[in-house]
KEMI-297052 format. One record per atom (N, C-alpha, C, O): residue in one letter; atom name; residue number from 1; x negated, y negated, z negated. Coordinates in Angstrom, 2 decimals, padded with zeros to 5 digits. Each point is the difference from the previous one (the first is absolute). Example, Ala and Ser with C-alpha at 12.3 -4.5 7.8 and 13.67 -1.06 7.14 Angstrom:
BEGIN
ATOM  code  site  pos        X        Y        Z
ATOM     A     N    1  -013.19   005.69  -007.80
ATOM     A    CA    1   000.89  -001.19   000.00
ATOM     A     C    1  -000.90  -001.20   000.00
ATOM     A     O    1  -001.04   000.02  -000.66
ATOM     S     N    2   001.39  -001.07   001.38
ATOM     S    CA    2  -000.82  -001.19  -000.06
ATOM     S     C    2   000.77  -001.09  -000.73
ATOM     S     O    2  -000.51  -001.11  -000.17
END
This chain:
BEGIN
ATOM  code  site  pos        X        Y        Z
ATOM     X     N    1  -000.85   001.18   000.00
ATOM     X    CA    1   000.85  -001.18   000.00
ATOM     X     C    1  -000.88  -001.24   000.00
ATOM     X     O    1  -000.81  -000.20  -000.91
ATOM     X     N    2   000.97  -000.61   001.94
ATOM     X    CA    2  -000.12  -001.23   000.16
ATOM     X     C    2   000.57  -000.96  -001.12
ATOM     X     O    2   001.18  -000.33  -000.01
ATOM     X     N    3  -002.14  -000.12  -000.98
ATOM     X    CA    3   001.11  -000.87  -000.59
ATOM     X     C    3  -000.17  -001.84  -000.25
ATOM     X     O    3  -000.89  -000.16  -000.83
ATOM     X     N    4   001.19  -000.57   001.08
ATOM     X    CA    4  -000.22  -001.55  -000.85
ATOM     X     C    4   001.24  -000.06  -000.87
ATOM     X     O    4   000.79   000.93  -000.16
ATOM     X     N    5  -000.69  -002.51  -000.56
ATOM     X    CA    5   000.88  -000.33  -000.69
ATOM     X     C    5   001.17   000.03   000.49
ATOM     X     O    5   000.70  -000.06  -001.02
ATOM     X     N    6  -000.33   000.08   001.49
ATOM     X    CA    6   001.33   000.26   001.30
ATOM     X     C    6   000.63   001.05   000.41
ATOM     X     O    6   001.09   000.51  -000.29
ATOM     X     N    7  -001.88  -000.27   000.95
ATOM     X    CA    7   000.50   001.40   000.66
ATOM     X     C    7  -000.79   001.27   000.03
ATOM     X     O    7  -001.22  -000.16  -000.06
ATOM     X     N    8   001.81   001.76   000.17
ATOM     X    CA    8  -001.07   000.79  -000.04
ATOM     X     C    8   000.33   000.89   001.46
ATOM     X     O    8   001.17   000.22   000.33
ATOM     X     N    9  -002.47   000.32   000.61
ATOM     X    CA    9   000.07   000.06   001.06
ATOM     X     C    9  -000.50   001.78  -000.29
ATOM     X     O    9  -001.07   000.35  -000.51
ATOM     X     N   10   002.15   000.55   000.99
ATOM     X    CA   10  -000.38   001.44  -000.09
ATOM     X     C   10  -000.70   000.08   001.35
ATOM     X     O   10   000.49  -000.36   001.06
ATOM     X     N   11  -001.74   000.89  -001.25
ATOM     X    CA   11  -000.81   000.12   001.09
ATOM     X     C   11   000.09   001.36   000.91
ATOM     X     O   11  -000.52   000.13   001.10
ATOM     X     N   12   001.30   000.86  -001.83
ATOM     X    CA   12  -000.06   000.97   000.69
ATOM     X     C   12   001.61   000.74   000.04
ATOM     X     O   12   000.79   000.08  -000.95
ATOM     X     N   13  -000.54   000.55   002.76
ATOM     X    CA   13   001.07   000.24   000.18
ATOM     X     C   13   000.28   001.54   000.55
ATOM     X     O   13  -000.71   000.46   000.90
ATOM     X     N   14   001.74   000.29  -001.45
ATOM     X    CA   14  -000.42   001.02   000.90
ATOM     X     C   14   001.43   000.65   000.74
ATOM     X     O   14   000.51   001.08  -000.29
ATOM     X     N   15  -000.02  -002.08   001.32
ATOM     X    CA   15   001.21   000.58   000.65
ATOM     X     C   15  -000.03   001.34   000.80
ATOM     X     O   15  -000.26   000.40   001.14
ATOM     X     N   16   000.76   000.18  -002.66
ATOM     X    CA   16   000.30   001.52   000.75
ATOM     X     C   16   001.77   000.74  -000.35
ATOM     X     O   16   000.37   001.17  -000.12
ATOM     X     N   17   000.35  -002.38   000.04
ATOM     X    CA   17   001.07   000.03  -000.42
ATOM     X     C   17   000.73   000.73  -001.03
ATOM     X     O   17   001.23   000.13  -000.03
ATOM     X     N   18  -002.26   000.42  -000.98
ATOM     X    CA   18  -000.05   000.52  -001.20
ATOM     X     C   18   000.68  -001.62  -001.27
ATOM     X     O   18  -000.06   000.06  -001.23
ATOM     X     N   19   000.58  -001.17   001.95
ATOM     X    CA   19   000.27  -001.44  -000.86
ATOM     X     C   19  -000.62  -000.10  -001.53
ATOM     X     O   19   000.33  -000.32  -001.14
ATOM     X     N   20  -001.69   000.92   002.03
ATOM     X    CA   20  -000.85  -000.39  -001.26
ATOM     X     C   20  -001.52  -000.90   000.27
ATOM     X     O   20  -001.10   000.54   000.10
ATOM     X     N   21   001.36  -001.94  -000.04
ATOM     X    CA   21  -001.19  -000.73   000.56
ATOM     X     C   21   000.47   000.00   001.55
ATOM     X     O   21  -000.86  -000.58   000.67
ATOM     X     N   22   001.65   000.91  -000.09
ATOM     X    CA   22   000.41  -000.27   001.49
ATOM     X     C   22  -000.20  -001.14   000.56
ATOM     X     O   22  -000.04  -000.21   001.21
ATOM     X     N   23  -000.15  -000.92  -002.45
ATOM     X    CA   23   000.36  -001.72   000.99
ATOM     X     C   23  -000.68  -000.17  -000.95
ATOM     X     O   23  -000.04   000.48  -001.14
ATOM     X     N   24  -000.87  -001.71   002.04
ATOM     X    CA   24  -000.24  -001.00  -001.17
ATOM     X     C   24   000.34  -001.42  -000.85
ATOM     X     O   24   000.70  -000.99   000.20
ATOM     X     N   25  -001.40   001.36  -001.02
ATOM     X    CA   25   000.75  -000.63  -001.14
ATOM     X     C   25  -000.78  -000.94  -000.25
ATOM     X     O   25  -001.23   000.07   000.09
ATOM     X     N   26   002.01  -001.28  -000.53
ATOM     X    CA   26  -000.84  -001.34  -000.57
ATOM     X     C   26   000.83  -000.77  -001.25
ATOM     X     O   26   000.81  -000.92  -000.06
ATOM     X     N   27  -001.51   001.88  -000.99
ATOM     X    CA   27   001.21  -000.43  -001.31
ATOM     X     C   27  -000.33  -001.52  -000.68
ATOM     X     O   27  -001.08  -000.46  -000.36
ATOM     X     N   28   002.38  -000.14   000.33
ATOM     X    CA   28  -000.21  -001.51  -000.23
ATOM     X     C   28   000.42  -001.36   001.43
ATOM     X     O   28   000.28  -001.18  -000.18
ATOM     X     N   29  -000.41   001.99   001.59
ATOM     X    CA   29   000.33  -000.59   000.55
ATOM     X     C   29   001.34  -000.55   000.26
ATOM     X     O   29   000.19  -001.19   000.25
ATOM     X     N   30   000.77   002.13  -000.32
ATOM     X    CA   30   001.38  -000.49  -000.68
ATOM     X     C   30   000.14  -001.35   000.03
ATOM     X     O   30   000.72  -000.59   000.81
ATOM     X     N   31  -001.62  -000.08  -001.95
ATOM     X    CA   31   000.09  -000.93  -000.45
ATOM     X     C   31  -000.27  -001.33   000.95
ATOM     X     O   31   000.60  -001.07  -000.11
ATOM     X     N   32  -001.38   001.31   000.82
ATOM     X    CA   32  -000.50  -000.95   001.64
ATOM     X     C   32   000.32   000.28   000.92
ATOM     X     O   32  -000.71   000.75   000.67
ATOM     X     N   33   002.32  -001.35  -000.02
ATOM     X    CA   33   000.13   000.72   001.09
ATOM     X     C   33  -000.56  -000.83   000.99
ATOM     X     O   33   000.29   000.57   001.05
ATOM     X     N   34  -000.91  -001.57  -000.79
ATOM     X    CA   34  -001.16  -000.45   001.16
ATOM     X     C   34  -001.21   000.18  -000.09
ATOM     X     O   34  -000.97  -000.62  -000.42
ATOM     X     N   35   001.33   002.31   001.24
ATOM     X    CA   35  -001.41   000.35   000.04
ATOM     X     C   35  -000.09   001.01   001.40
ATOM     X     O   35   001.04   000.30   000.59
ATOM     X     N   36  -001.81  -000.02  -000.31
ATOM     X    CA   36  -000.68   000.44   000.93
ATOM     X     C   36  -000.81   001.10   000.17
ATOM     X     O   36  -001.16  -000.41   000.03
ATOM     X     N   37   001.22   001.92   000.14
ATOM     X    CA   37  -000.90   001.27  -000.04
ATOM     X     C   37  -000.61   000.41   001.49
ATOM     X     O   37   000.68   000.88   000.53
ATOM     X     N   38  -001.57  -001.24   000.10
ATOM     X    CA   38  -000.51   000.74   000.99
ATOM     X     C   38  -000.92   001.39  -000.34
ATOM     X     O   38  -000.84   000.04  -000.90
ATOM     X     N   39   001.07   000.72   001.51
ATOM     X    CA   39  -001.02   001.05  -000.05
ATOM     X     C   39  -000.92   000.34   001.42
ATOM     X     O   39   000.69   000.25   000.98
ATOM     X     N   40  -001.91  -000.22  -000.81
ATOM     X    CA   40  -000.84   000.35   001.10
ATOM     X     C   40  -000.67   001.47  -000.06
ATOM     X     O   40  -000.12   000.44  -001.14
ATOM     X     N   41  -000.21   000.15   001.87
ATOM     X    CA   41  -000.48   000.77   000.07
ATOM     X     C   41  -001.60   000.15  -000.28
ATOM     X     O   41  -000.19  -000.65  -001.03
ATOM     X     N   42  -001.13   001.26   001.50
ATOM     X    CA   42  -001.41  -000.12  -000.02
ATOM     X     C   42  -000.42  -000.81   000.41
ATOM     X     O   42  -000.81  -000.76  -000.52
ATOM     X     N   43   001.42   000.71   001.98
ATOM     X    CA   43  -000.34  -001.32   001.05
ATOM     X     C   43   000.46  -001.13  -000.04
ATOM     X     O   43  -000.58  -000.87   000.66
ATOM     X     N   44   001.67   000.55  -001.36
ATOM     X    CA   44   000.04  -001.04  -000.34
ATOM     X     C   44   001.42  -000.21   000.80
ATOM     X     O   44   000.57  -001.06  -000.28
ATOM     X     N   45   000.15   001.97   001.32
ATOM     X    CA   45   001.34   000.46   000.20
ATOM     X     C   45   001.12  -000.66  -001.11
ATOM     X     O   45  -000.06   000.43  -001.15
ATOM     X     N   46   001.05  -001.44   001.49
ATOM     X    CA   46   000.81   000.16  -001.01
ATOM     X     C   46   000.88   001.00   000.25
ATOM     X     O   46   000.37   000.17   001.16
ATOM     X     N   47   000.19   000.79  -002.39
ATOM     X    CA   47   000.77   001.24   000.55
ATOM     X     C   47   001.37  -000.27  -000.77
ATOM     X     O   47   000.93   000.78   000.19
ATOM     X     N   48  -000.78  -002.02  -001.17
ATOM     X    CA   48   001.32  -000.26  -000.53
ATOM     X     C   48  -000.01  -001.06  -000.57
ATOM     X     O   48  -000.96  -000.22  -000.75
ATOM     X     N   49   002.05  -000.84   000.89
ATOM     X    CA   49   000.27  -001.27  -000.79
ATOM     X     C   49   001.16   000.24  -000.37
ATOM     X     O   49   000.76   000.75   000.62
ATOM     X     N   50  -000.34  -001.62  -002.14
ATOM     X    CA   50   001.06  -000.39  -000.17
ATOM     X     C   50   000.17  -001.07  -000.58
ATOM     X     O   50  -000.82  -000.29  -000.88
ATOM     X     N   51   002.02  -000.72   001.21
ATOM     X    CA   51   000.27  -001.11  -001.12
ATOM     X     C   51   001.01   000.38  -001.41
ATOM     X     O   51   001.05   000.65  -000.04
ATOM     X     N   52  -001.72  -001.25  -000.91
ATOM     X    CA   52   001.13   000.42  -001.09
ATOM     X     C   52   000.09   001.13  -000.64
ATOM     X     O   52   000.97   000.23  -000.72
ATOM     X     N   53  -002.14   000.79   000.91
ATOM     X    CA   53  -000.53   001.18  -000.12
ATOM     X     C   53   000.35   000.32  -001.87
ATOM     X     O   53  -000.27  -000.84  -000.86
ATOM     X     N   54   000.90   002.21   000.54
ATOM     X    CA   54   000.74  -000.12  -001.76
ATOM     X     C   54   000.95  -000.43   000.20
ATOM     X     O   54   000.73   000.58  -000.80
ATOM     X     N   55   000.13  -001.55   001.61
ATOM     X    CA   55   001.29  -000.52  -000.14
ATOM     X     C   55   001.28   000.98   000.81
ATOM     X     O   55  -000.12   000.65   001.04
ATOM     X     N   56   001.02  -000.75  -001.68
ATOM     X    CA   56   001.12   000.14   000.80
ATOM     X     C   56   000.09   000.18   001.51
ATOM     X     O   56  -000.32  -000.94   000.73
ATOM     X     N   57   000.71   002.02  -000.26
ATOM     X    CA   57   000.49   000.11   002.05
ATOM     X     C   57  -002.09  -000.04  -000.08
ATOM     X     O   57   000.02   000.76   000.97
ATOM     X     N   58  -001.24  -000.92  -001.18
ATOM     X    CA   58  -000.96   000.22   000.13
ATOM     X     C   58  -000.39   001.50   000.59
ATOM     X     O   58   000.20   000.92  -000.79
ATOM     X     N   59  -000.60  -000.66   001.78
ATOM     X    CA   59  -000.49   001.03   000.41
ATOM     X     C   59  -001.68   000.13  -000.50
ATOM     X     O   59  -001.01  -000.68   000.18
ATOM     X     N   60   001.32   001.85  -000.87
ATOM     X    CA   60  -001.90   000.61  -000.67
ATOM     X     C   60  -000.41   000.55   001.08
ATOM     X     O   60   000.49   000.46   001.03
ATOM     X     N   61  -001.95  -000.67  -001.74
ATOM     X    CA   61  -000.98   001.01   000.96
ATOM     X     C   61   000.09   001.49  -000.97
ATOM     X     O   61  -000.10   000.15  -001.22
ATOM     X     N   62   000.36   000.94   002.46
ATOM     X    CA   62  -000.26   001.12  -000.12
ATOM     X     C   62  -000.94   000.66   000.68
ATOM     X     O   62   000.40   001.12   000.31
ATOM     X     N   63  -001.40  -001.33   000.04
ATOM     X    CA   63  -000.69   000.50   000.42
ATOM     X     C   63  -000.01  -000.03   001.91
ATOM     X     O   63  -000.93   000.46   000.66
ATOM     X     N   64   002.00  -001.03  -000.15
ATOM     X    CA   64   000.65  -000.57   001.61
ATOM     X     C   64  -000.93  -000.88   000.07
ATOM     X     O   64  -000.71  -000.47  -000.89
ATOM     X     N   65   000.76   000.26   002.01
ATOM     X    CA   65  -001.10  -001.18   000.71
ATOM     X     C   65   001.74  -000.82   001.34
ATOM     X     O   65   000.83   000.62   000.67
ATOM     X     N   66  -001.01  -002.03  -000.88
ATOM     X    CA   66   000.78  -000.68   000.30
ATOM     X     C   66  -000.75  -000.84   001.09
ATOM     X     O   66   000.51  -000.68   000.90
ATOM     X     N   67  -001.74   000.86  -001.16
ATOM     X    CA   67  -000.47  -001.00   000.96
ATOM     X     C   67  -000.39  -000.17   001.04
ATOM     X     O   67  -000.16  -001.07   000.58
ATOM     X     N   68  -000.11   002.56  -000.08
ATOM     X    CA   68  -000.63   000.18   001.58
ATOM     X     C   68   000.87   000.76   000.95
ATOM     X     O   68   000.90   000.76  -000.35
ATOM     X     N   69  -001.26  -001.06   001.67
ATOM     X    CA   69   001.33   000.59   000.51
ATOM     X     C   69  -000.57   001.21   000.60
ATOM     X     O   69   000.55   000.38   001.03
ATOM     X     N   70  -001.49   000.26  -001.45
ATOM     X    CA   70  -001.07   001.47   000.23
ATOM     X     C   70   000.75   000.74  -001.09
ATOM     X     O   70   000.56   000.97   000.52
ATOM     X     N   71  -000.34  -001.03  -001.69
ATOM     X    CA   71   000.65   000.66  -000.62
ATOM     X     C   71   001.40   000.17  -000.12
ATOM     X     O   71   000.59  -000.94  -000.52
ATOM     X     N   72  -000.15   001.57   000.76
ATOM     X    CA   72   001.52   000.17  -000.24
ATOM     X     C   72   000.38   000.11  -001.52
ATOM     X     O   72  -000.61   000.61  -000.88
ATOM     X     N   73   002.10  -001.55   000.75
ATOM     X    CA   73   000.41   000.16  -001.37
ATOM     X     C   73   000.19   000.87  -000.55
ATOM     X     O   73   000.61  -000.21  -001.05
ATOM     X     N   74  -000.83   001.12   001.25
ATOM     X    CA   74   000.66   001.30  -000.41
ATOM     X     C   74  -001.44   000.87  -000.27
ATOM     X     O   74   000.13   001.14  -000.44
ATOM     X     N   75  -001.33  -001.58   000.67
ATOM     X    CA   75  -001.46   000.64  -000.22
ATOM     X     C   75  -000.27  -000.39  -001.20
ATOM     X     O   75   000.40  -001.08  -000.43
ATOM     X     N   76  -000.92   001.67  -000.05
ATOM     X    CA   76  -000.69  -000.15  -001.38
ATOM     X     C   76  -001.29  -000.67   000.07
ATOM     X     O   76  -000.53  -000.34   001.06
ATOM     X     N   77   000.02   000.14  -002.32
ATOM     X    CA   77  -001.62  -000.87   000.26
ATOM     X     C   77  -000.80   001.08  -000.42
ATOM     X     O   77   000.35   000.80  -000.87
ATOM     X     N   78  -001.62  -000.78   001.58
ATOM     X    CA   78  -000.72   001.40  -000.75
ATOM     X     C   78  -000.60  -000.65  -001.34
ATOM     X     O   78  -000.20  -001.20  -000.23
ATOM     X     N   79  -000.08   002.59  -000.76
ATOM     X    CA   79  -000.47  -000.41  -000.90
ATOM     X     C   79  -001.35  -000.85  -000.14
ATOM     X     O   79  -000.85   000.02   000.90
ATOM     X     N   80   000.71  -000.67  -001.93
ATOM     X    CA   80  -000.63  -001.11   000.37
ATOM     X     C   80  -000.40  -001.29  -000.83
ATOM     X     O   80   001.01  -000.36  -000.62
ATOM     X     N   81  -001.93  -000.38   000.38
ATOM     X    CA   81   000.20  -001.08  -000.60
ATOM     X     C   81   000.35  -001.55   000.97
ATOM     X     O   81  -000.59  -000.31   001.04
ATOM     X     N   82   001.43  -000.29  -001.56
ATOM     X    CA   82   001.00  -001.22   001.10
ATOM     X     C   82  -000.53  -001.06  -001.10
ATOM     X     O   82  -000.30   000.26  -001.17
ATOM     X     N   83   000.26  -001.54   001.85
ATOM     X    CA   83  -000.40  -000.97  -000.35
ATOM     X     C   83   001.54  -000.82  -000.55
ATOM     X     O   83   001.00   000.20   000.68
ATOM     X     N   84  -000.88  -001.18  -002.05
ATOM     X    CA   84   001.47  -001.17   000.69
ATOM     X     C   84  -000.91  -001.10  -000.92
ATOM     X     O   84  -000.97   000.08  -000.75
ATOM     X     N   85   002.00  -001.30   001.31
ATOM     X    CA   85  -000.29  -001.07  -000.04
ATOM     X     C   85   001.65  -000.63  -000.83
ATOM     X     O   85   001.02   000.48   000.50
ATOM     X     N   86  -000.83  -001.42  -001.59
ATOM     X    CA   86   001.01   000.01  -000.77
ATOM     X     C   86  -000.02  -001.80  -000.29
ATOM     X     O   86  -000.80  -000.62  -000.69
ATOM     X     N   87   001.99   000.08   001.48
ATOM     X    CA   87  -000.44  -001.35  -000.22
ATOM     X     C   87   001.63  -000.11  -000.88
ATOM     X     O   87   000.78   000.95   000.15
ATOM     X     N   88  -000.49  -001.79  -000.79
ATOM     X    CA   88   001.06  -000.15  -000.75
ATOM     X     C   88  -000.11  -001.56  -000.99
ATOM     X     O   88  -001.11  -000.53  -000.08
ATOM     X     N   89   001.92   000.08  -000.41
ATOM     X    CA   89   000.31  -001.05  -000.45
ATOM     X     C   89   000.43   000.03  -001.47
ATOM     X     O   89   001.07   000.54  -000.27
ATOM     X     N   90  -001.72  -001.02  -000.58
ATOM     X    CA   90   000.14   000.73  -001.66
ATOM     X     C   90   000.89  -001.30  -000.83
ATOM     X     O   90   000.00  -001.16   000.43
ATOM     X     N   91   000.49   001.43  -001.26
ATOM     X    CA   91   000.93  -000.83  -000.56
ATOM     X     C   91   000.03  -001.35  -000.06
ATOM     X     O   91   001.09  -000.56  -000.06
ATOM     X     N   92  -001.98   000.02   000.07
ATOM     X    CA   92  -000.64  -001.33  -000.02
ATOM     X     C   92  -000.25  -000.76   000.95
ATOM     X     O   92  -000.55  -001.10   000.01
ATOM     X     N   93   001.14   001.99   001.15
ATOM     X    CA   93  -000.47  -000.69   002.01
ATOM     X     C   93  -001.12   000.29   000.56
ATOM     X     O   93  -000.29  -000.39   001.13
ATOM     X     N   94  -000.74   001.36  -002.14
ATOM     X    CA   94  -001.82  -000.25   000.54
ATOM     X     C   94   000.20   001.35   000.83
ATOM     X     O   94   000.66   001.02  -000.19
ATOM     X     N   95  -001.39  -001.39   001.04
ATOM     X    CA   95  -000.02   000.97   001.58
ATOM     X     C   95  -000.88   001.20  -001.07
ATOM     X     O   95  -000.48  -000.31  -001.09
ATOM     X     N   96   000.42   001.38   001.55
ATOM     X    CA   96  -000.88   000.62  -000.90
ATOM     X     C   96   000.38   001.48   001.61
ATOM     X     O   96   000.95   000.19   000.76
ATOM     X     N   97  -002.65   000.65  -001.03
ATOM     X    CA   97  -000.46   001.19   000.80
ATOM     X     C   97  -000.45   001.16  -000.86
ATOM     X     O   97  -000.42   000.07  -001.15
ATOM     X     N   98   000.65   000.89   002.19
ATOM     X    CA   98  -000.47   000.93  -001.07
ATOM     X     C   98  -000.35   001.10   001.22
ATOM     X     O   98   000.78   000.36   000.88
ATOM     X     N   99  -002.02   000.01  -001.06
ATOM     X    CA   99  -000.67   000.99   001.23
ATOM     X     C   99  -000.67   001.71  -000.77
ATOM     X     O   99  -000.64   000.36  -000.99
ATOM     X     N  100   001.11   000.09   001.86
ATOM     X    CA  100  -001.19   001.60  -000.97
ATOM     X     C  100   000.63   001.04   001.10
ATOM     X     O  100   000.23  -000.32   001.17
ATOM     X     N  101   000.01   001.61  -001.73
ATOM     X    CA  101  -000.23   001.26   000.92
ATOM     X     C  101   001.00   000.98  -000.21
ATOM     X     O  101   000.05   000.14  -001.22
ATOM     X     N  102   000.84   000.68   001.81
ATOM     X    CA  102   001.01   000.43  -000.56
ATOM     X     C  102  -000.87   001.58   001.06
ATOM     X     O  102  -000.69   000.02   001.02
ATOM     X     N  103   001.28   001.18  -002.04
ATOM     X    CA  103  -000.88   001.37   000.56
ATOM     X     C  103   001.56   000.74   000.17
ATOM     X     O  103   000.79  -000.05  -000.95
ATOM     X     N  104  -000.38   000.79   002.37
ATOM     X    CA  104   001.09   000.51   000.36
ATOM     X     C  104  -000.95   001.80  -000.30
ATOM     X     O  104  -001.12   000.40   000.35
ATOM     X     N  105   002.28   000.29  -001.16
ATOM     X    CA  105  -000.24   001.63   000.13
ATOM     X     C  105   001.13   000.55  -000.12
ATOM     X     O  105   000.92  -000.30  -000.76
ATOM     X     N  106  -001.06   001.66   002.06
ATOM     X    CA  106   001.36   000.27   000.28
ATOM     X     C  106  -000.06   001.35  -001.06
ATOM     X     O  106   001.00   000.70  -000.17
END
């Protein structure tokens, strides 16, 4: 777990539809809904964004790749370590980021 004062970022996911660790999770975000989750791949590929990411009608990452049109939605990501990038807006208005490594095992 990824953690600051804020929020804590589970780094590791393992969608094997066992709904255990399937999606990831960013406990605390709830609380900021202007925010922002990209995930990239090795190369630097983005393979998923979302706005509002923890909130309501929010679509998680499960382990799908959204971003390239080589993969089909319906493919899985191989196992793997994926890069994201976490920009969001904290109670107070201050832009605030948050970067590290999320590890997919099926």
């Amino acid at each position: 777990i990824d953690r600051d004062e804020e929020i804590a970022v589970y780094t590791a996911i393992s969608p094997n539809g066992d709904n255990i660790n399937d999606e990831l999770l960013i406990v605390g975000l709830d609380k900021f809904p202007k925010n922002t989750l990209s995930i990239f791949n090795r190369w630097g590929v983005k393979i998923f964004e979302q706005d509002g990411y923890m909130q309501d009608e929010a679509k998680l990452f499960r382990g799908i790749s959204d971003g390239r049109t080589t993969i089909q939605e319906s493919d899985k990501l191989p196992v793997g370590t994926y890069y994201y990038v976490l920009e969001y807006e904290n109670e107070t208005g201050t832009q605030k980021s948050k970067a590290g490594y999320i590890y997919i095992n099926r």
